[in-house]
C-alpha positions, 0 to 999 in steps of 0.5 A: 476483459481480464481484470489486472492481477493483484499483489496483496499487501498483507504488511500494511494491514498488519500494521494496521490491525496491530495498532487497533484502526479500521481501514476507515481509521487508517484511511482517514489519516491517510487523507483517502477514502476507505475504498481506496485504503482497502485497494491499497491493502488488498492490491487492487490498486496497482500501482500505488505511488510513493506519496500514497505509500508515504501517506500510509507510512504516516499513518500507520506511525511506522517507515514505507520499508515496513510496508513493503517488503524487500520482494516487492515488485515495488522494489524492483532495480531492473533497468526499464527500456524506453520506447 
């Protein structure tokens, strides 16, 4: 079984390391546990939702377009096909 690629999300760790948190300090005000806060930052969590970018955006004191940059596939304006 192949495991789903990741997508890093290095934004949100900067943030966090230049405000002085641990993953588990952040985590904690984002209301997540820290293994889920570090899948968050390192992508293994794939498909985030926008409340849990918002919960980080809060936490990290700054806005979700700090987070995720304008390349994100987050961000993507392609139109999607329904089945």
């Amino acid at each position: 079984m192949n495991a789903a690629p990741t997508t890093p999300r290095p934004a949100i760790a900067r943030r966090r390391r230049s405000l002085g948190l641990t993953q588990t300090e952040a985590a904690a005000r984002a209301g997540m546990p820290q293994p889920r806060w570090s899948d968050l930052e390192s992508g293994r969590w794939p498909n985030p939702t926008i409340a849990t970018f918002r919960r980080a955006a809060r936490a990290l004191q700054c806005t979700i377009d700090d987070l995720v940059p304008d390349e994100s596939p987050y961000d993507d304006d392609t139109p999607r096909s329904r089945p």
